[in-house]
FIKOLZA-1660 file (N, C-alpha, C; in steps of 0.1 Angstrom, whole numbers, plus 5000, padded with zeros to 4 digits):
% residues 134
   i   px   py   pz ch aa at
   1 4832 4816 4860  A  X  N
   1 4826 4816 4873  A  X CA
   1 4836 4822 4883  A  X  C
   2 4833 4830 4892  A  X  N
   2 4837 4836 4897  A  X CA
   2 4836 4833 4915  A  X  C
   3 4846 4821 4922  A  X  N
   3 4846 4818 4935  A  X CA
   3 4848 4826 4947  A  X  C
   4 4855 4837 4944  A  X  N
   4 4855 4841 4953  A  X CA
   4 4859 4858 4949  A  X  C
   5 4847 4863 4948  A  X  N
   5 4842 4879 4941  A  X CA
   5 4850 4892 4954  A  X  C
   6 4853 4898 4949  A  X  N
   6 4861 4910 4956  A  X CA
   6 4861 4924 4948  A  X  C
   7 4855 4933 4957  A  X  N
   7 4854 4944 4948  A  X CA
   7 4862 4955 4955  A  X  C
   8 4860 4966 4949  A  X  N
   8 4868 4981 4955  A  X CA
   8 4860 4989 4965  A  X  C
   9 4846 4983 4968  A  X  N
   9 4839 4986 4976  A  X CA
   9 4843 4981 4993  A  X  C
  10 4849 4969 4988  A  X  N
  10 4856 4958 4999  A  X CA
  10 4864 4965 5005  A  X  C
  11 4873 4968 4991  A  X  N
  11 4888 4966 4995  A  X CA
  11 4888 4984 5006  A  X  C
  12 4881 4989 5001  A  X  N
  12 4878 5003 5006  A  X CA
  12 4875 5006 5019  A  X  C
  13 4864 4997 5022  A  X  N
  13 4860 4999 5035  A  X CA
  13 4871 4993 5046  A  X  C
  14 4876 4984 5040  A  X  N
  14 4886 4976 5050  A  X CA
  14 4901 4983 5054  A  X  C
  15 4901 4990 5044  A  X  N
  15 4915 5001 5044  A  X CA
  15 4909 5013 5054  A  X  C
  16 4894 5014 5050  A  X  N
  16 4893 5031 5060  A  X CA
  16 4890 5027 5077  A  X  C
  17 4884 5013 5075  A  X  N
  17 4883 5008 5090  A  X CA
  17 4891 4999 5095  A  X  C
  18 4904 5000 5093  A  X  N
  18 4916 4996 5097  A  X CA
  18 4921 4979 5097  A  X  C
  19 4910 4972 5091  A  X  N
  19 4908 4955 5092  A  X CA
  19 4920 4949 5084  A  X  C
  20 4926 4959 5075  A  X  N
  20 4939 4947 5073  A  X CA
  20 4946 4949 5082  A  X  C
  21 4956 4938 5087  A  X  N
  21 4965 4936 5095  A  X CA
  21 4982 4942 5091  A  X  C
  22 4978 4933 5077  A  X  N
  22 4997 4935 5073  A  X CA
  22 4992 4939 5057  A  X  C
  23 5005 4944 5049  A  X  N
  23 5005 4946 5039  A  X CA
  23 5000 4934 5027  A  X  C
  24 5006 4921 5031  A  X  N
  24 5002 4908 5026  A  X CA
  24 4986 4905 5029  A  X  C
  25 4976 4908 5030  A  X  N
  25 4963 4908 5035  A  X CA
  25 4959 4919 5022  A  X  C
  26 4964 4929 5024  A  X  N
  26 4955 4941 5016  A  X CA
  26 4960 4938 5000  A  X  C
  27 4974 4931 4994  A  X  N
  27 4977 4927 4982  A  X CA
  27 4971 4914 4977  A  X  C
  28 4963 4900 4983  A  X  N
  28 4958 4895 4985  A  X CA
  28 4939 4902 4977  A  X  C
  29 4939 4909 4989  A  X  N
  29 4926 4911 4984  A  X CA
  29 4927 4921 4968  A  X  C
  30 4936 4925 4969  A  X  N
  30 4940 4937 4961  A  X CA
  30 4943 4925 4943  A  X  C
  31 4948 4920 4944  A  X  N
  31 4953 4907 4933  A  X CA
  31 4945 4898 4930  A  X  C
  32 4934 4898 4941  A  X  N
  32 4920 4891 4938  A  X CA
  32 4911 4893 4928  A  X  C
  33 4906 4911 4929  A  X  N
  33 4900 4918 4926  A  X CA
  33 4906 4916 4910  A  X  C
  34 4917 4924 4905  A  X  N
  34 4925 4920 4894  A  X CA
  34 4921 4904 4885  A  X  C
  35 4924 4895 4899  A  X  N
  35 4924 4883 4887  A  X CA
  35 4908 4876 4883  A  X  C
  36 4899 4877 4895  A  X  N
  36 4887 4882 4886  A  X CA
  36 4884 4888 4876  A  X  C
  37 4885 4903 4877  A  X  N
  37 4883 4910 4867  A  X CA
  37 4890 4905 4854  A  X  C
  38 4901 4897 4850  A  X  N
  38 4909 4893 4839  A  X CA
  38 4899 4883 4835  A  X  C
  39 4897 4872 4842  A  X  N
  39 4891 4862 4845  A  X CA
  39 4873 4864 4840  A  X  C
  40 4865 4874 4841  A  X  N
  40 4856 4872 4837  A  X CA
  40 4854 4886 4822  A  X  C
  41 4859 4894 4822  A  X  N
  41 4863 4899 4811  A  X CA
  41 4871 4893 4799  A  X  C
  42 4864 4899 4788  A  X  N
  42 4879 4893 4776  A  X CA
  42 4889 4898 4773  A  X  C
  43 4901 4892 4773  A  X  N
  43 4915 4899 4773  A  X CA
  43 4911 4910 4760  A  X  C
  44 4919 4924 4764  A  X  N
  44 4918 4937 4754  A  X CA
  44 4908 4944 4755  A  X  C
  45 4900 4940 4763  A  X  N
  45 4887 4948 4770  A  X CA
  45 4894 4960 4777  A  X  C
  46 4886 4969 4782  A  X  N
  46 4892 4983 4788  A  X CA
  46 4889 4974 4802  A  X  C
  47 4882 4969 4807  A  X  N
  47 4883 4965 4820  A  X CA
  47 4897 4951 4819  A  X  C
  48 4898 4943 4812  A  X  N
  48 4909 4935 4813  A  X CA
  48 4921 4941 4816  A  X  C
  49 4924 4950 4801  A  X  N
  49 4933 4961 4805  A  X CA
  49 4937 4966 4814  A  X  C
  50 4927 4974 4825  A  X  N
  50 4932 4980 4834  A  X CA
  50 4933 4970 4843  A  X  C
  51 4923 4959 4849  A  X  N
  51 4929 4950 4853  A  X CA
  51 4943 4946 4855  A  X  C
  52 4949 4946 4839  A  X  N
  52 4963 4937 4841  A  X CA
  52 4975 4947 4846  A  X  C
  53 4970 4956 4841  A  X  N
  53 4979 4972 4847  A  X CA
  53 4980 4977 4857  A  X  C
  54 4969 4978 4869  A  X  N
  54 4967 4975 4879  A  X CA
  54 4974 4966 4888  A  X  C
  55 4976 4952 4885  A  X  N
  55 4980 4940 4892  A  X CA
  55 4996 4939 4889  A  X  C
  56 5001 4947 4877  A  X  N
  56 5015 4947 4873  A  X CA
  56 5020 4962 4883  A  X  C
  57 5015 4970 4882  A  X  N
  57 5013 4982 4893  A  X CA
  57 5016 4978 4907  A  X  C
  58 5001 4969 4908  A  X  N
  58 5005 4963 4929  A  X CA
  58 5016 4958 4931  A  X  C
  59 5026 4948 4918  A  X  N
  59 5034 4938 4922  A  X CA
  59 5045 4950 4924  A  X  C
  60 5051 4957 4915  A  X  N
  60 5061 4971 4921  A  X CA
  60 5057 4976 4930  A  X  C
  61 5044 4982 4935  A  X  N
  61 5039 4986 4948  A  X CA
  61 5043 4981 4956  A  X  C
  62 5042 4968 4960  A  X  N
  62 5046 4958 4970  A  X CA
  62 5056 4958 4974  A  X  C
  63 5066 4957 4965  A  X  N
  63 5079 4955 4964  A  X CA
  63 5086 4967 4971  A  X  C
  64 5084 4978 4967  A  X  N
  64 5083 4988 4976  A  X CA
  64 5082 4994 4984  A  X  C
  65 5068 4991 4989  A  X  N
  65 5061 4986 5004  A  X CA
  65 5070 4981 5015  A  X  C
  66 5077 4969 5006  A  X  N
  66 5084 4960 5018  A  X CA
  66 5096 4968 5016  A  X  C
  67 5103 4973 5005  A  X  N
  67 5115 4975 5007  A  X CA
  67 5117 4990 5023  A  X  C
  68 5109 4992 5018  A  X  N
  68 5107 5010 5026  A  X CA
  68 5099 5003 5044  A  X  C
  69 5092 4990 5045  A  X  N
  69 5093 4986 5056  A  X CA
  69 5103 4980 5064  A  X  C
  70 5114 4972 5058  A  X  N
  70 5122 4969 5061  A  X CA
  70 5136 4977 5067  A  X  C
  71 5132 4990 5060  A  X  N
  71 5143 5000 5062  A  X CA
  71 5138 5003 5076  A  X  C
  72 5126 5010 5074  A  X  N
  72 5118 5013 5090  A  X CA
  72 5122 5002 5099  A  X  C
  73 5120 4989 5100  A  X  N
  73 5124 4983 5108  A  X CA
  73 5136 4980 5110  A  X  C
  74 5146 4981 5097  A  X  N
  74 5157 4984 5102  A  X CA
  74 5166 4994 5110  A  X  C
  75 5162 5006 5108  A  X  N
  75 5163 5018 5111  A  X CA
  75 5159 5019 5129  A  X  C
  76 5148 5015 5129  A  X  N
  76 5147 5014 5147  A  X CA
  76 5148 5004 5154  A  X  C
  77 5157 4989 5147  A  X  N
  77 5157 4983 5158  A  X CA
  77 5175 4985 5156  A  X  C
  78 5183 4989 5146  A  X  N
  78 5194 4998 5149  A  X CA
  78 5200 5008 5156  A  X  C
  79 5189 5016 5163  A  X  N
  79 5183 5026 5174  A  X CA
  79 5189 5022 5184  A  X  C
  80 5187 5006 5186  A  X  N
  80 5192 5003 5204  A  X CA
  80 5205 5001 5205  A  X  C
  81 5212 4997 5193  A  X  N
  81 5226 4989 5190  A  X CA
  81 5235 5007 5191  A  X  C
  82 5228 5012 5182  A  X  N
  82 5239 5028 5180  A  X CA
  82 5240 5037 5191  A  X  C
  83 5247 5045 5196  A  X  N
  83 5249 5054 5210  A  X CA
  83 5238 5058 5209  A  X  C
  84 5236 5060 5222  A  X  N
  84 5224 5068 5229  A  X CA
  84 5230 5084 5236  A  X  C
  85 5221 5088 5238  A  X  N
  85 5224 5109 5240  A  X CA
  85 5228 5101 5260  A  X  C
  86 5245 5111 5256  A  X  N
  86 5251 5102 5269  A  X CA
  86 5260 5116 5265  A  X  C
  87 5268 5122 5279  A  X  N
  87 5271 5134 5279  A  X CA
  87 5276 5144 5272  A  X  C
  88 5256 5150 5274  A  X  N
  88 5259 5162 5261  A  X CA
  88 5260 5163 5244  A  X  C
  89 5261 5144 5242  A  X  N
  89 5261 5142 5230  A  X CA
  89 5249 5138 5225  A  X  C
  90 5247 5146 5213  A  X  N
  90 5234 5140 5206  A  X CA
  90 5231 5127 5203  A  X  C
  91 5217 5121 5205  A  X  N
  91 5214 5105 5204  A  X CA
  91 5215 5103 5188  A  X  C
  92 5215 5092 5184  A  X  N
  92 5215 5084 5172  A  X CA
  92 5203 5087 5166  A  X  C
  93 5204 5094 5154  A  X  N
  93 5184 5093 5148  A  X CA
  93 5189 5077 5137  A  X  C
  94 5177 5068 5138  A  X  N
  94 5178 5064 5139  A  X CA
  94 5172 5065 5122  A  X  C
  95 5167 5074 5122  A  X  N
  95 5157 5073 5108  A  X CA
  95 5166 5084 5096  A  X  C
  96 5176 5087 5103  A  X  N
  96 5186 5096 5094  A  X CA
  96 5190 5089 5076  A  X  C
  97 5191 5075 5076  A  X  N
  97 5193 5073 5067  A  X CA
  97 5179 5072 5056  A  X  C
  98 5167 5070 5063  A  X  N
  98 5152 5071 5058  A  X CA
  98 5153 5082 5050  A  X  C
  99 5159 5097 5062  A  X  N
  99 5152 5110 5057  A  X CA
  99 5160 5111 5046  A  X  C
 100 5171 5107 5043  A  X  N
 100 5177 5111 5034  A  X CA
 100 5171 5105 5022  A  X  C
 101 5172 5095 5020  A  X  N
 101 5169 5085 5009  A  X CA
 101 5156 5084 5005  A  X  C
 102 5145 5088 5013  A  X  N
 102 5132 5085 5010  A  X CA
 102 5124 5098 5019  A  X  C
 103 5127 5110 5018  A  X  N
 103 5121 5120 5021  A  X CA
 103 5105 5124 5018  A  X  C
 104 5101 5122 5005  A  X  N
 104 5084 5118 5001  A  X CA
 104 5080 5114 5010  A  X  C
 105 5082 5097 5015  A  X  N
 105 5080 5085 5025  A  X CA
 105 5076 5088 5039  A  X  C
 106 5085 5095 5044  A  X  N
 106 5088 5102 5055  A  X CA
 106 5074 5111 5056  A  X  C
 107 5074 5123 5047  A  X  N
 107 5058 5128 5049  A  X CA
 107 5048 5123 5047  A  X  C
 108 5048 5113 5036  A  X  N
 108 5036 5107 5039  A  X CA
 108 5029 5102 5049  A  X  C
 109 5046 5099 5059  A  X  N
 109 5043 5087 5069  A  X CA
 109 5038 5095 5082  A  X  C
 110 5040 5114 5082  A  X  N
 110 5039 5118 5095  A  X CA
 110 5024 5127 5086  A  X  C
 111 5022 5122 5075  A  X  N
 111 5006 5133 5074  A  X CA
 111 4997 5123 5069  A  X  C
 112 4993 5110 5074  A  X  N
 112 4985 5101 5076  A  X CA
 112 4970 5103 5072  A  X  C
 113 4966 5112 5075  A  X  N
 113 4953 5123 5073  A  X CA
 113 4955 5125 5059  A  X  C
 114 4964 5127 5050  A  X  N
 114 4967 5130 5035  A  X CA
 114 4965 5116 5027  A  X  C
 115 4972 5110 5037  A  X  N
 115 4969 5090 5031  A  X CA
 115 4953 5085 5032  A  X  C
 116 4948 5089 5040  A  X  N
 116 4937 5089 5037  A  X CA
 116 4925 5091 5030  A  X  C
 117 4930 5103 5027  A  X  N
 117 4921 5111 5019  A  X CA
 117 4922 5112 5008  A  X  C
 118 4935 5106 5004  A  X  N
 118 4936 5101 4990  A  X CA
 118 4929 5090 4986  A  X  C
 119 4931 5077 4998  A  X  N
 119 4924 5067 4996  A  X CA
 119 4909 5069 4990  A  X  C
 120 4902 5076 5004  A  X  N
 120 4891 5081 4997  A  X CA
 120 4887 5086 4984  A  X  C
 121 4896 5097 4982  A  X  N
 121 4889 5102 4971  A  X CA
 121 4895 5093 4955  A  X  C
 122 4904 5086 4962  A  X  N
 122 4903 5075 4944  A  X CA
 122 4895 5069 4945  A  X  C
 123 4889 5065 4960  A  X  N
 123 4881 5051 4955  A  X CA
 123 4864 5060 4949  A  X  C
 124 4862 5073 4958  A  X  N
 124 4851 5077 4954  A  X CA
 124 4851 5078 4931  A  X  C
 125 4864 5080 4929  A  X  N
 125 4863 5084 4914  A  X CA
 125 4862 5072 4908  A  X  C
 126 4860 5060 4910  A  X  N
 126 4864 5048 4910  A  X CA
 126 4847 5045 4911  A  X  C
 127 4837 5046 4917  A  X  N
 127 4826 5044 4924  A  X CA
 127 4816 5039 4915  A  X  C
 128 4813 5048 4905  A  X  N
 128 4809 5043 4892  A  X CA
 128 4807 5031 4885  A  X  C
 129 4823 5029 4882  A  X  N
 129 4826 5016 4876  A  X CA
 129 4827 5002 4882  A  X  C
 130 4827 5005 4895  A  X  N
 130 4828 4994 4906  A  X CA
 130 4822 4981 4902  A  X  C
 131 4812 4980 4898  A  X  N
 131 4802 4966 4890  A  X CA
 131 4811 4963 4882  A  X  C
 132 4822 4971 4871  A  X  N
 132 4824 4964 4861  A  X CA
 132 4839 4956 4867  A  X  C
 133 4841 4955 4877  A  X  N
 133 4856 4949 4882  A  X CA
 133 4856 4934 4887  A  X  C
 134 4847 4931 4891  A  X  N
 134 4844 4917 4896  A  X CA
 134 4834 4909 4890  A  X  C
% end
């Protein structure tokens, strides 16, 4: 029995209309979905399966997530502490160590419009199967 049912339909709409807040909100809904799907399927099933693969996926995703948010927040609230553009001298980028380290990250983060549309089009390829997840 299934208390509290979560699909990709959900999780979809709520990513394209902006309603999660924080990253812990959308893994939540995201690890729900998963542990249903484990939960009413039988382990070795192709939906179990991807299920568990999936959920082992989010938890490195996450991890990630935070590591690469943390940097961002580290990165600009180190902005105020490091010199500022004071005669003639170039200001502090504060994200210099981001660009280096995580350059992918970085475009993803200034072509927003590409994050999107990825969203979209997995969940569209996804659309099909959507009944068999929850």
């Amino acid at each position: 029995l299934i208390r509290q049912p979560m699909d990709f339909k959900t999780i979809r709409k709520k990513v394209l209309e902006g309603s999660y807040t924080s990253l812990g909100a959308f893994v939540t809904d995201a690890r729900l979905l998963c542990t249903n799907a484990m939960q009413f399927n039988l382990p070795g099933s192709i939906y179990w399966n991807t299920a568990k693969s999936l959920s082992d996926k989010l938890e490195i995703m996450q991890k990630r997530a935070s590591h690469w948010m943390n940097a961002v927040k580290g990165a600009h609230a180190s902005s105020f502490v490091k010199g500022r553009h004071r005669d003639g001298v170039a200001p502090y980028d504060p994200f210099l160590d981001l660009k280096r380290n995580y350059p992918a990250g970085l475009e993803i983060l200034e072509e927003g419009e590409w994050l999107i549309h990825q969203i979209k089009a997995d969940v569209i390829r996804t659309k099909e199967n959507e009944g068999s997840y929850y």
